[in-house]
PDB file of N, CA, C and O in Angstrom:
ATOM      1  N   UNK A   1       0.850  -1.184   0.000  1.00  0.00           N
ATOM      2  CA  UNK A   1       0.000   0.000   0.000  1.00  0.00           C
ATOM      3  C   UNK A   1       0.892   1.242   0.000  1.00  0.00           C
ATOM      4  O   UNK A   1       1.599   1.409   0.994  1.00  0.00           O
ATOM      5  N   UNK A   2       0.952   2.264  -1.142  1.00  0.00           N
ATOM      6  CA  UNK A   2       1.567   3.641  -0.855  1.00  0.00           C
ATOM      7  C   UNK A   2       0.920   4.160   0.070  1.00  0.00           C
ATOM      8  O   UNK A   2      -0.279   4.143   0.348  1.00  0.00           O
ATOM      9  N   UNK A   3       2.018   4.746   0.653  1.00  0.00           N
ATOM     10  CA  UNK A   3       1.420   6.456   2.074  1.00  0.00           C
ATOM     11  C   UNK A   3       1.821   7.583   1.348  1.00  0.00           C
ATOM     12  O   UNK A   3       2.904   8.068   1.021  1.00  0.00           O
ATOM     13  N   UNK A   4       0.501   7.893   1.168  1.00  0.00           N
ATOM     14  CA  UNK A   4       0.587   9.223   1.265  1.00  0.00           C
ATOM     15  C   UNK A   4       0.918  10.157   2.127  1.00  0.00           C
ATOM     16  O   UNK A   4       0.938  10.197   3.357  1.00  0.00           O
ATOM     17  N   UNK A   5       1.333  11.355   0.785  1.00  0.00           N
ATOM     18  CA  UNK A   5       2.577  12.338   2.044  1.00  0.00           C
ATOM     19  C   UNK A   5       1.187  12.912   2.548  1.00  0.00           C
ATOM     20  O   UNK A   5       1.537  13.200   3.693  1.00  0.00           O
ATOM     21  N   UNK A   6      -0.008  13.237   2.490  1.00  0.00           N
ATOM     22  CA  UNK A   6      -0.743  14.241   2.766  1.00  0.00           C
ATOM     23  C   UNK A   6      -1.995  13.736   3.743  1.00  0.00           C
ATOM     24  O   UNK A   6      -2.383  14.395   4.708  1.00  0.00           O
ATOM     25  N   UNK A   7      -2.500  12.604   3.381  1.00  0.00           N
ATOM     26  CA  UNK A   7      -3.032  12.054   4.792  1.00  0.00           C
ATOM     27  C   UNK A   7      -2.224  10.987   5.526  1.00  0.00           C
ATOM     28  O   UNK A   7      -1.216  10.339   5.248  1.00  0.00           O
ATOM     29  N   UNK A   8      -2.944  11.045   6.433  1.00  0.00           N
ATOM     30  CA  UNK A   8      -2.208  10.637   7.872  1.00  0.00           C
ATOM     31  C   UNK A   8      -3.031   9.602   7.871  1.00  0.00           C
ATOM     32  O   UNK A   8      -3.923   9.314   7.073  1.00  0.00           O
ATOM     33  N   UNK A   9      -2.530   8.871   9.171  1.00  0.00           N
ATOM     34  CA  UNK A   9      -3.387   8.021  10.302  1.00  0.00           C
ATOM     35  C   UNK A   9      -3.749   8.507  11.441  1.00  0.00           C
ATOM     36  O   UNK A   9      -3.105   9.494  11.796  1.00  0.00           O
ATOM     37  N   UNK A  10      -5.024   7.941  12.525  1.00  0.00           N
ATOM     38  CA  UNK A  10      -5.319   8.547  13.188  1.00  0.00           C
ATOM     39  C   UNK A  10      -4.241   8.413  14.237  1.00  0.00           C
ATOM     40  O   UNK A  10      -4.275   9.219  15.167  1.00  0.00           O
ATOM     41  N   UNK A  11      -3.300   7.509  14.209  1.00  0.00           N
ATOM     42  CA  UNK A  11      -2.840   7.462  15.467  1.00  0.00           C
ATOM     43  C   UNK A  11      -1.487   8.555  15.244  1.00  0.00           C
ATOM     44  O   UNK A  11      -0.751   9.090  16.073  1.00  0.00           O
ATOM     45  N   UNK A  12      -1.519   8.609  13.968  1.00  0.00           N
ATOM     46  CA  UNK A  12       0.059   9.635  13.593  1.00  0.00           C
ATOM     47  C   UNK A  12      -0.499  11.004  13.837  1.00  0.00           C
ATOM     48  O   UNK A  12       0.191  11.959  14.194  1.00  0.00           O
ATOM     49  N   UNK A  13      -2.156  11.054  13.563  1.00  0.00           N
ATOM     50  CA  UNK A  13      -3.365  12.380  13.896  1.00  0.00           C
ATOM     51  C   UNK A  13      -2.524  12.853  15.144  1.00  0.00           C
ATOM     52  O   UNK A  13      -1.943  13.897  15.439  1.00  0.00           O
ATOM     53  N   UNK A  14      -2.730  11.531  15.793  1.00  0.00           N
ATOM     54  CA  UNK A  14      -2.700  11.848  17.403  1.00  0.00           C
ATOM     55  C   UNK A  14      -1.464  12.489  18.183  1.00  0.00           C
ATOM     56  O   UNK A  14      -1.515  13.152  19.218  1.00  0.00           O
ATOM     57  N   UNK A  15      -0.596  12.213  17.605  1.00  0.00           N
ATOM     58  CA  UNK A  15       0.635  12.177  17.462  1.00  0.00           C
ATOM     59  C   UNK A  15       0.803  13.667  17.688  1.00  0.00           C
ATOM     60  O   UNK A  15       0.954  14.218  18.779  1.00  0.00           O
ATOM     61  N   UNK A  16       0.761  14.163  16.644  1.00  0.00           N
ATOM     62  CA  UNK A  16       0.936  14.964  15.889  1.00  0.00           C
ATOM     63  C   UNK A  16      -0.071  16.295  16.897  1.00  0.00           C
ATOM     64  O   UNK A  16       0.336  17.339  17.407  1.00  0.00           O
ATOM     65  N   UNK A  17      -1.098  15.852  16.882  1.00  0.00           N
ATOM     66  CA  UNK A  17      -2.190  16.787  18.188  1.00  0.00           C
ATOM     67  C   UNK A  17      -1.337  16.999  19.220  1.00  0.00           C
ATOM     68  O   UNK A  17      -1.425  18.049  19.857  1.00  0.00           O
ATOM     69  N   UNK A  18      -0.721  16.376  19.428  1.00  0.00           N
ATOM     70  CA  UNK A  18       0.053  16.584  21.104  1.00  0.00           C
ATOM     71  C   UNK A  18       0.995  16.966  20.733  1.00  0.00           C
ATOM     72  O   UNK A  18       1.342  18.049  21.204  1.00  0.00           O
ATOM     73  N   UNK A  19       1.619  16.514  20.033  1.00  0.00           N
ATOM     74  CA  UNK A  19       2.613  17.857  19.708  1.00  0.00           C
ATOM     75  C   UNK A  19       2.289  19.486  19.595  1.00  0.00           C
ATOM     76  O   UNK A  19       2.989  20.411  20.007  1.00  0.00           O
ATOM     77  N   UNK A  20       1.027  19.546  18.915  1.00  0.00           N
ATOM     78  CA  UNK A  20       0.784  20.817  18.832  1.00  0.00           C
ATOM     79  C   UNK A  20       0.275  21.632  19.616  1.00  0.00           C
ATOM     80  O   UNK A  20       0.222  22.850  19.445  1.00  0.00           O
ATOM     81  N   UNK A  21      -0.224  20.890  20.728  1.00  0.00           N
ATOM     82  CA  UNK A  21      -0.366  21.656  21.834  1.00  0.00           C
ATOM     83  C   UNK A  21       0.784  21.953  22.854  1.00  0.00           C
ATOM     84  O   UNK A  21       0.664  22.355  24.011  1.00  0.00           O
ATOM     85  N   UNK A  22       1.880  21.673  22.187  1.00  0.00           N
ATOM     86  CA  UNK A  22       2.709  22.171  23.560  1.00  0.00           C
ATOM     87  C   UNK A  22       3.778  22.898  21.951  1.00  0.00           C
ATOM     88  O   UNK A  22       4.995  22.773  22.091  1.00  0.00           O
ATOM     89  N   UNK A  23       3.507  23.281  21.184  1.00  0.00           N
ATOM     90  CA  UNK A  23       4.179  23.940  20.076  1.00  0.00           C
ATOM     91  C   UNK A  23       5.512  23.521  19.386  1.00  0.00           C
ATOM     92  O   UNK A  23       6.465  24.221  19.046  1.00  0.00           O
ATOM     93  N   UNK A  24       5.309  22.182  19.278  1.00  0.00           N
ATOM     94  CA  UNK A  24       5.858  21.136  19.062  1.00  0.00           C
ATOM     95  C   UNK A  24       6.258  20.791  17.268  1.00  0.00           C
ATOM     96  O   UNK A  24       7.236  20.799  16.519  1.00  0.00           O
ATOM     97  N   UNK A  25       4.649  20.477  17.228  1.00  0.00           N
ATOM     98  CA  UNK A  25       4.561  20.720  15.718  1.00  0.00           C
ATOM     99  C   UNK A  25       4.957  21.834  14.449  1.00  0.00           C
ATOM    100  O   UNK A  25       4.745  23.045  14.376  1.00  0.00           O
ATOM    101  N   UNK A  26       5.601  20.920  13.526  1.00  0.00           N
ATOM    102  CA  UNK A  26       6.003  21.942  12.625  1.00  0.00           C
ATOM    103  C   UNK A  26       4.337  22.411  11.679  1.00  0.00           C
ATOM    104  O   UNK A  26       3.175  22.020  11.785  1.00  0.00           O
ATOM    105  N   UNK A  27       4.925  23.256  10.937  1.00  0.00           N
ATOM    106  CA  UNK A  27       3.901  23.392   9.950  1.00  0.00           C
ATOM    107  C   UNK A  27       3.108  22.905   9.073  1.00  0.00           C
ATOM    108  O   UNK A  27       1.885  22.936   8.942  1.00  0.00           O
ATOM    109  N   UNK A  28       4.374  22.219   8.188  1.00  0.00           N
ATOM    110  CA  UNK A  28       3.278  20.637   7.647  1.00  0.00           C
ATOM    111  C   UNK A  28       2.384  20.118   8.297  1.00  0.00           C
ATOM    112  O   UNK A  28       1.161  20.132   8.163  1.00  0.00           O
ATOM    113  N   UNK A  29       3.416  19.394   9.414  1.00  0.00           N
ATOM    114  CA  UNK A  29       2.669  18.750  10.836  1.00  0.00           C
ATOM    115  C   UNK A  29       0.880  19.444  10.447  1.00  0.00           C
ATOM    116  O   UNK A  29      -0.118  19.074   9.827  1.00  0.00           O
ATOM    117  N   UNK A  30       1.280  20.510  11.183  1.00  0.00           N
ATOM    118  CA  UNK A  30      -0.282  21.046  11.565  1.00  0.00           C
ATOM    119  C   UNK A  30      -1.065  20.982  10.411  1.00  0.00           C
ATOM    120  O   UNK A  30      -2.211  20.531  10.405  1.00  0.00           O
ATOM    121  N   UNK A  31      -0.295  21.558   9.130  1.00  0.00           N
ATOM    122  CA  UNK A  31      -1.235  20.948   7.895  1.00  0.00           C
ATOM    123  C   UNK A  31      -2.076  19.850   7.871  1.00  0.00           C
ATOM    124  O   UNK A  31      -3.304  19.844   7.785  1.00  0.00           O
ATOM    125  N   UNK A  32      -1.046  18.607   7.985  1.00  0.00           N
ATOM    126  CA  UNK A  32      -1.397  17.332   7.679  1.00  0.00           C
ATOM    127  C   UNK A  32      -2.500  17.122   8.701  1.00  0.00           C
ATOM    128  O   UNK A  32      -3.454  16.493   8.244  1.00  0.00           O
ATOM    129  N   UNK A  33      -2.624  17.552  10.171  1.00  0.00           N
ATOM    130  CA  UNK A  33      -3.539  17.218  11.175  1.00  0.00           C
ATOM    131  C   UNK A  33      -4.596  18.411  10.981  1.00  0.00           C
ATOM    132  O   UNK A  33      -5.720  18.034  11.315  1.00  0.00           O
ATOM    133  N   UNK A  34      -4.567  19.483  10.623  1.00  0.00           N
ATOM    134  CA  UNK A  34      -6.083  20.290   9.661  1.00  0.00           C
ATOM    135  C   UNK A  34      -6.772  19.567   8.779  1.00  0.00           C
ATOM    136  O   UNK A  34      -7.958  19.868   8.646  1.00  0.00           O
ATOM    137  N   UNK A  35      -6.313  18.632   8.096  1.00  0.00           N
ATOM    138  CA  UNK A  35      -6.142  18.261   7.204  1.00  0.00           C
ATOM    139  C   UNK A  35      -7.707  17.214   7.108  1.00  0.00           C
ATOM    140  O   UNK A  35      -8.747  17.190   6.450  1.00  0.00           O
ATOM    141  N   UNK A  36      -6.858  16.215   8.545  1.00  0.00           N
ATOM    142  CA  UNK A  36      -6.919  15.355   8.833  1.00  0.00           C
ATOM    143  C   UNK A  36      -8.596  15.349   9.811  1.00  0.00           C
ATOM    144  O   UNK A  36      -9.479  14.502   9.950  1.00  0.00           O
ATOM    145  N   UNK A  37      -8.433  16.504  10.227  1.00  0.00           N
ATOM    146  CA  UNK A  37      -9.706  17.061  11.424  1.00  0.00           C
ATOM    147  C   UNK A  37     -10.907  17.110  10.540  1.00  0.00           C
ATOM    148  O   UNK A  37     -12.034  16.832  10.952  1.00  0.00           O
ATOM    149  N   UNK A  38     -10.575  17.560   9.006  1.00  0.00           N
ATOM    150  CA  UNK A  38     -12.298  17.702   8.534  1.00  0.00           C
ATOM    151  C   UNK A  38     -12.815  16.742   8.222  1.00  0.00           C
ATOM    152  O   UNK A  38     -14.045  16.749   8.257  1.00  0.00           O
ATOM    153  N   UNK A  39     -11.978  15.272   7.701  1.00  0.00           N
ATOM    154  CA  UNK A  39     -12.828  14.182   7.822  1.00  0.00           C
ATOM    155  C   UNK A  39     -12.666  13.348   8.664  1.00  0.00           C
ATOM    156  O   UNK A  39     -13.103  12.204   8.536  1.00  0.00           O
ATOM    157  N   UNK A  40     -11.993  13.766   9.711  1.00  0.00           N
ATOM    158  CA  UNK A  40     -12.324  12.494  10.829  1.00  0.00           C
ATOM    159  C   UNK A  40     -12.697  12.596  12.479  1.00  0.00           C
ATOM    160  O   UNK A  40     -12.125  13.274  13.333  1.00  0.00           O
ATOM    161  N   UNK A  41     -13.535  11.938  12.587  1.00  0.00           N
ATOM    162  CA  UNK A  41     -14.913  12.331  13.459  1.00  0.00           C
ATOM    163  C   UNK A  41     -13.647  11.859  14.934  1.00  0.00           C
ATOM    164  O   UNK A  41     -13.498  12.600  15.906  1.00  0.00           O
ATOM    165  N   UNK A  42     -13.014  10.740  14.789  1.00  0.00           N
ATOM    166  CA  UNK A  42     -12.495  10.381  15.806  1.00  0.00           C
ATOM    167  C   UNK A  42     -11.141  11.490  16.330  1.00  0.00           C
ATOM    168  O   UNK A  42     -10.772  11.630  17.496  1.00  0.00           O
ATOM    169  N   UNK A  43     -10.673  12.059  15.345  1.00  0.00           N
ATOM    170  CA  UNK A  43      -9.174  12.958  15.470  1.00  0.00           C
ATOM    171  C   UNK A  43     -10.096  13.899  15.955  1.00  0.00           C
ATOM    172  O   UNK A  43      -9.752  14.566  16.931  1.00  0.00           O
ATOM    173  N   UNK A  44     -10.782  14.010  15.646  1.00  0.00           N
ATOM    174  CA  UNK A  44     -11.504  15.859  16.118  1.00  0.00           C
ATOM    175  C   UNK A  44     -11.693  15.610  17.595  1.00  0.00           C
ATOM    176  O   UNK A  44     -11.250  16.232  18.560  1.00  0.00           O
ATOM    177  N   UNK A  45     -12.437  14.577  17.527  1.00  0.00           N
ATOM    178  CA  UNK A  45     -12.769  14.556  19.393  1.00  0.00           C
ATOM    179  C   UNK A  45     -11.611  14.449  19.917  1.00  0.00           C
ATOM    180  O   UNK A  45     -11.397  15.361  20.716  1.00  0.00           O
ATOM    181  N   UNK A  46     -10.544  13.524  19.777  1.00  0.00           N
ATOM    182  CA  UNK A  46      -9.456  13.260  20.558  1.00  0.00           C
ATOM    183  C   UNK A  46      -8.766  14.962  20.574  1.00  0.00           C
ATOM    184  O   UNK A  46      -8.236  15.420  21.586  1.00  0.00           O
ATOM    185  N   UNK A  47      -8.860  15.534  19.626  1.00  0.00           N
ATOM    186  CA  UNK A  47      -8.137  17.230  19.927  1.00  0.00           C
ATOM    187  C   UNK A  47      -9.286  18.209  20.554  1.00  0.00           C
ATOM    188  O   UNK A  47      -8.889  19.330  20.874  1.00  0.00           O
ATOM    189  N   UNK A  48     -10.603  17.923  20.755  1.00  0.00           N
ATOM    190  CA  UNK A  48     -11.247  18.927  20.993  1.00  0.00           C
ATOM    191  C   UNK A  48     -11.217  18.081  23.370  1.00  0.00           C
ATOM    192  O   UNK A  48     -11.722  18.589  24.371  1.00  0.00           O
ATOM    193  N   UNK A  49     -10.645  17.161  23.261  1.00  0.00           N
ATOM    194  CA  UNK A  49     -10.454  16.833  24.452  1.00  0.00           C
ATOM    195  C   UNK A  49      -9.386  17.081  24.766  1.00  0.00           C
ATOM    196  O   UNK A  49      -9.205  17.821  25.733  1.00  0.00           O
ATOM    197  N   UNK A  50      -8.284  16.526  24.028  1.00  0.00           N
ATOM    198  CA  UNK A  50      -6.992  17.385  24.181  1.00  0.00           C
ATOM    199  C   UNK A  50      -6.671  18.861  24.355  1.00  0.00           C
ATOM    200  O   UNK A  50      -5.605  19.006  24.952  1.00  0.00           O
ATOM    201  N   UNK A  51      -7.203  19.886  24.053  1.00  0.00           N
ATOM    202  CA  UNK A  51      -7.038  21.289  24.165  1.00  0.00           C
ATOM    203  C   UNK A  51      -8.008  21.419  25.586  1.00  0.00           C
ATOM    204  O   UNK A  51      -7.543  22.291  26.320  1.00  0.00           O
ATOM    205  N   UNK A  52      -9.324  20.721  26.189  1.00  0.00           N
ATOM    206  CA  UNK A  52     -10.178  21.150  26.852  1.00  0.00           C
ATOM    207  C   UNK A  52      -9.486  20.444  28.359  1.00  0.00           C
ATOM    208  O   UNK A  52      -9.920  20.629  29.496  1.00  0.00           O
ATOM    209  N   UNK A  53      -8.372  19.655  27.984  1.00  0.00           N
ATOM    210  CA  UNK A  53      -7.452  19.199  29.268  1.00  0.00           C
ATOM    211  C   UNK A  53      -6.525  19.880  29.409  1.00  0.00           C
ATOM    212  O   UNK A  53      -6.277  20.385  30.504  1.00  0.00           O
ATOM    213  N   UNK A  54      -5.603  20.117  28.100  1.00  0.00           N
ATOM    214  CA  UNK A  54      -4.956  21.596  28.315  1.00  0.00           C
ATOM    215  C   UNK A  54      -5.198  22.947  29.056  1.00  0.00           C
ATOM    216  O   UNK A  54      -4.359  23.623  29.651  1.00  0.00           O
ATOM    217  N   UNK A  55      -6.442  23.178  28.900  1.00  0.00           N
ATOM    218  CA  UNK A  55      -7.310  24.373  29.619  1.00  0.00           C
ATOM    219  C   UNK A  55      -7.458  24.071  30.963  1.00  0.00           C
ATOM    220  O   UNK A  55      -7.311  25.010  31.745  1.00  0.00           O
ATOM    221  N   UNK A  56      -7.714  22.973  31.410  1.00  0.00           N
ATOM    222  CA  UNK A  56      -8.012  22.894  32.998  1.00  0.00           C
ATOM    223  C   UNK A  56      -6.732  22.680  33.733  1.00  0.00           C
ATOM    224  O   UNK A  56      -6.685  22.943  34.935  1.00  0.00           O
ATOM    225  N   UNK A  57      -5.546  22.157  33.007  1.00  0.00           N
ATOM    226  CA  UNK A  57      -4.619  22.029  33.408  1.00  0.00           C
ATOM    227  C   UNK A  57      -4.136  23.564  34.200  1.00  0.00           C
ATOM    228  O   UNK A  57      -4.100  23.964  35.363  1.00  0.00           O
ATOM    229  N   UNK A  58      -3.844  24.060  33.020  1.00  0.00           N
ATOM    230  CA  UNK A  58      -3.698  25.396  32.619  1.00  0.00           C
ATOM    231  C   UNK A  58      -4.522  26.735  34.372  1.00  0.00           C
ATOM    232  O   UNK A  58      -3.915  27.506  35.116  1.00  0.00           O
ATOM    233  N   UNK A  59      -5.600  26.466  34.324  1.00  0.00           N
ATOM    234  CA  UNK A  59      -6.920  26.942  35.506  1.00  0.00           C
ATOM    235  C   UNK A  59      -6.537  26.506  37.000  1.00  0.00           C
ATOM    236  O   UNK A  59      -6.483  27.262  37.970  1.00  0.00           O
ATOM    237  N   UNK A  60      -6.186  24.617  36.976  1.00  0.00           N
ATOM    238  CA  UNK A  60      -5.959  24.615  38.068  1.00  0.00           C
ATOM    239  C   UNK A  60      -4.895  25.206  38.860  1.00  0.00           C
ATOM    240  O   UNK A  60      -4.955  24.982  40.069  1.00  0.00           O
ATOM    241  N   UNK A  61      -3.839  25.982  38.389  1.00  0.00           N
ATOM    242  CA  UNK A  61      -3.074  26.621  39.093  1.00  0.00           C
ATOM    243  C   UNK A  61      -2.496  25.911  40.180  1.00  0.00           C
ATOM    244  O   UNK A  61      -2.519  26.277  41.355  1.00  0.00           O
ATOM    245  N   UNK A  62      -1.873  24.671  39.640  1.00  0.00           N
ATOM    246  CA  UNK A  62      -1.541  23.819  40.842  1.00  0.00           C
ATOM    247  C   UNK A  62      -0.406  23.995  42.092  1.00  0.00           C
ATOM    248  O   UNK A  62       0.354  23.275  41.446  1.00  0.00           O
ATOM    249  N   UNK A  63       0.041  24.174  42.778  1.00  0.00           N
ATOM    250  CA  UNK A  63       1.007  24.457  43.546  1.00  0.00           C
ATOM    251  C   UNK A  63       1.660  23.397  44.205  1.00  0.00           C
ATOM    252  O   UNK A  63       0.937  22.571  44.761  1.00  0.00           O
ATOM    253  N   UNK A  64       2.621  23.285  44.244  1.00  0.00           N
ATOM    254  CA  UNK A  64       3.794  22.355  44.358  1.00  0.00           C
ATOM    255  C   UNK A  64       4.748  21.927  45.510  1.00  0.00           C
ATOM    256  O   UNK A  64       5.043  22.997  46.042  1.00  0.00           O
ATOM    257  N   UNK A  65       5.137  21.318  45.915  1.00  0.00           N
ATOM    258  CA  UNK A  65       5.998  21.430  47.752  1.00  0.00           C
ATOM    259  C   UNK A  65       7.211  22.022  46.888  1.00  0.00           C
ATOM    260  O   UNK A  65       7.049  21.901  45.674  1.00  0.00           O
ATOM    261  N   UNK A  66       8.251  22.563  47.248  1.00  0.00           N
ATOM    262  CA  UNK A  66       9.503  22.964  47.230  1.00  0.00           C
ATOM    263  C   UNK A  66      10.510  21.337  47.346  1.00  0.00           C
ATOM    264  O   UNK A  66      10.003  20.264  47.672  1.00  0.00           O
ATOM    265  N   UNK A  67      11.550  21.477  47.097  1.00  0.00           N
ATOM    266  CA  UNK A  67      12.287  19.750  47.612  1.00  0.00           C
ATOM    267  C   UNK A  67      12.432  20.176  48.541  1.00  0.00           C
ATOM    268  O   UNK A  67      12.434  19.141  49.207  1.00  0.00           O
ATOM    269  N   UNK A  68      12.650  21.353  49.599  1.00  0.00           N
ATOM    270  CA  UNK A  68      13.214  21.419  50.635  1.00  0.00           C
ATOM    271  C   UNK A  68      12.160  21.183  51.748  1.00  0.00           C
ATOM    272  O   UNK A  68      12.488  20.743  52.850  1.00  0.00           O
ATOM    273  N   UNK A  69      10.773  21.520  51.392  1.00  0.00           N
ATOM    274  CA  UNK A  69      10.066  21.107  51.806  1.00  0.00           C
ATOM    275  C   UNK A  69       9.736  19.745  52.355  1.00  0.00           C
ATOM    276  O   UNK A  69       9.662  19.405  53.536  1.00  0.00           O
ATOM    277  N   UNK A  70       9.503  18.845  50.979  1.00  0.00           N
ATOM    278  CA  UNK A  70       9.631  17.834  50.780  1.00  0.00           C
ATOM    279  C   UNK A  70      10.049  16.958  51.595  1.00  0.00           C
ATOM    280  O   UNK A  70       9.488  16.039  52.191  1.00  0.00           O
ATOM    281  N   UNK A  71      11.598  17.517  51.546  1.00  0.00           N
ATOM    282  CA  UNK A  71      12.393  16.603  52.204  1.00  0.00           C
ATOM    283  C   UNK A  71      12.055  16.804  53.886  1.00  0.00           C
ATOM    284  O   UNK A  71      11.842  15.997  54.791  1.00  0.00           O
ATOM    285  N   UNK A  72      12.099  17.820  53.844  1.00  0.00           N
ATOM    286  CA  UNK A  72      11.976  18.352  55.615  1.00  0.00           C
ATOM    287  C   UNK A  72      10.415  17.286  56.362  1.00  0.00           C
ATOM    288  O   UNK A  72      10.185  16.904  57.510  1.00  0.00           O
ATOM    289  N   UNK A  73       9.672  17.129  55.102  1.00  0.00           N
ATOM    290  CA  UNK A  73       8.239  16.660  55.526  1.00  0.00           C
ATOM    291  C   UNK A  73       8.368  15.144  55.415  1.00  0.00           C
ATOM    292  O   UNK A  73       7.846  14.618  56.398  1.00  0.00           O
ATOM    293  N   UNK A  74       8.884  14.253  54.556  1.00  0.00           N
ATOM    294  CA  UNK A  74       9.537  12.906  54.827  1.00  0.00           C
ATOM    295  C   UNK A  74      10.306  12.541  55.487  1.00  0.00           C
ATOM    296  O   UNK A  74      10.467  11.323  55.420  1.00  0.00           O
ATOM    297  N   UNK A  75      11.387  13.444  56.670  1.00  0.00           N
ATOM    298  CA  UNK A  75      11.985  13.490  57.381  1.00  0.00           C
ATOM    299  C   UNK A  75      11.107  13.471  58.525  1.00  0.00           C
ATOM    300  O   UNK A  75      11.578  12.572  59.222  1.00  0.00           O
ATOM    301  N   UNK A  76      10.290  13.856  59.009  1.00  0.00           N
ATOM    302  CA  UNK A  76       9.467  14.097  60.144  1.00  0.00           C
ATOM    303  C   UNK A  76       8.507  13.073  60.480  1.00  0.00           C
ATOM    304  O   UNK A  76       8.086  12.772  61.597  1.00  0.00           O
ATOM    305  N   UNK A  77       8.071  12.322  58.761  1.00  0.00           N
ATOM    306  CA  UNK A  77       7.203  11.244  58.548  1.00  0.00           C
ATOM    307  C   UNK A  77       7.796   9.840  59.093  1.00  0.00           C
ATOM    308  O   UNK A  77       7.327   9.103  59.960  1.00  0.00           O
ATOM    309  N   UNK A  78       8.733   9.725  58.477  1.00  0.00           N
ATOM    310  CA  UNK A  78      10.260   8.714  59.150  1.00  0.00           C
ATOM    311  C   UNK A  78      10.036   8.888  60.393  1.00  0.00           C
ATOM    312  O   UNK A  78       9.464   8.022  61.055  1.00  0.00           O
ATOM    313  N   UNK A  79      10.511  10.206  60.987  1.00  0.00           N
ATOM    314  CA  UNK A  79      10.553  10.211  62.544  1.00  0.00           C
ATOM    315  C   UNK A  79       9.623   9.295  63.365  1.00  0.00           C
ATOM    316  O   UNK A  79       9.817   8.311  64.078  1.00  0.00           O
ATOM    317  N   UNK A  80       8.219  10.208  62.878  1.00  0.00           N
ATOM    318  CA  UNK A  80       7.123   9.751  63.601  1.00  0.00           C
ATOM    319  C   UNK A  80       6.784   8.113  63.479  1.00  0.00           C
ATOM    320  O   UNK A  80       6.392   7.485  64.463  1.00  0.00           O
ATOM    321  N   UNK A  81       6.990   7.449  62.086  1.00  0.00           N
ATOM    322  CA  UNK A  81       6.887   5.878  61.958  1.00  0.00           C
ATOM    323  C   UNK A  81       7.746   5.327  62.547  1.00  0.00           C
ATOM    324  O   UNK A  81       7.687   4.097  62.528  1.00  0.00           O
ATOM    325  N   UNK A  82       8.474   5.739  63.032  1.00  0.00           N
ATOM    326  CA  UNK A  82      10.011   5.114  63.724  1.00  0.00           C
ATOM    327  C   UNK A  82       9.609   4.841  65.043  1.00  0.00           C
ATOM    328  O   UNK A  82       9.879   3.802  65.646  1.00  0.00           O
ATOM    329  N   UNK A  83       8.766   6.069  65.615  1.00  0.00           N
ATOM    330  CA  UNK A  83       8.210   5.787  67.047  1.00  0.00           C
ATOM    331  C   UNK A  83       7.283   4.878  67.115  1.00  0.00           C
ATOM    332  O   UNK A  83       7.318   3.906  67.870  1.00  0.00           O
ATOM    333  N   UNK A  84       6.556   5.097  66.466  1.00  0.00           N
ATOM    334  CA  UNK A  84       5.202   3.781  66.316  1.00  0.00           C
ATOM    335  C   UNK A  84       5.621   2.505  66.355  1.00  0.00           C
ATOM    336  O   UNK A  84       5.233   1.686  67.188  1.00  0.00           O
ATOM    337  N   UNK A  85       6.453   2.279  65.430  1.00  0.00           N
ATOM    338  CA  UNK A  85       6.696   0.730  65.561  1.00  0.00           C
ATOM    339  C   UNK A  85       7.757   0.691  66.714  1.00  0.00           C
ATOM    340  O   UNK A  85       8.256  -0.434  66.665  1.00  0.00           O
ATOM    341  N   UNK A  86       8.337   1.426  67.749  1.00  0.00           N
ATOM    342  CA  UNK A  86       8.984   1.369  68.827  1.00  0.00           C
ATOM    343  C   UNK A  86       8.399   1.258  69.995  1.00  0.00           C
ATOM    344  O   UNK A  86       8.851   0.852  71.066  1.00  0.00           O
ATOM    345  N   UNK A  87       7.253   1.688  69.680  1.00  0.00           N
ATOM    346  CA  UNK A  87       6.289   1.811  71.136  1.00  0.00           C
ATOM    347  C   UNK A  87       5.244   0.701  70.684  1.00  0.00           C
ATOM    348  O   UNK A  87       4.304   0.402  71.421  1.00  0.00           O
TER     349      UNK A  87
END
């Protein structure tokens, strides 16, 4: 079977979607996955979920321990299990 340079597969679709959300994708790229979005029912959803996880990602504003934190707080955790099984 020849491949064509101009359609894709969905899973190369997919590929290719995630790349472009983190600006990954070249230009073709995005061609070939425009391309690819007007006839296929399955690539569209997988990117119109992909960008709408991007977005919440994005919202939750997640906040993070520091390592120093971290460490200071698994240090204390140790401590305290250390006593438990001592007593």
């Amino acid at each position: 079977m020849k491949k064509s340079f101009l359609f894709i597969s969905c899973d190369e679709a997919q590929h290719i979607c995630d790349k472009a959300q983190y600006g990954e994708a070249s230009g073709w790229e995005r061609f070939k996955l425009n391309v690819r979005l007007i006839y296929c029912g399955i690539t569209k959803n997988y990117s119109k979920k992909n960008q709408k996880l991007t977005e919440n990602l994005e919202k939750a504003d997640v906040k993070c321990l520091k390592t120093e934190e971290r460490n200071k707080l698994e240090k204390h955790f140790n401590e305290e299990l250390a006593k438990q099984n001592q007593g």
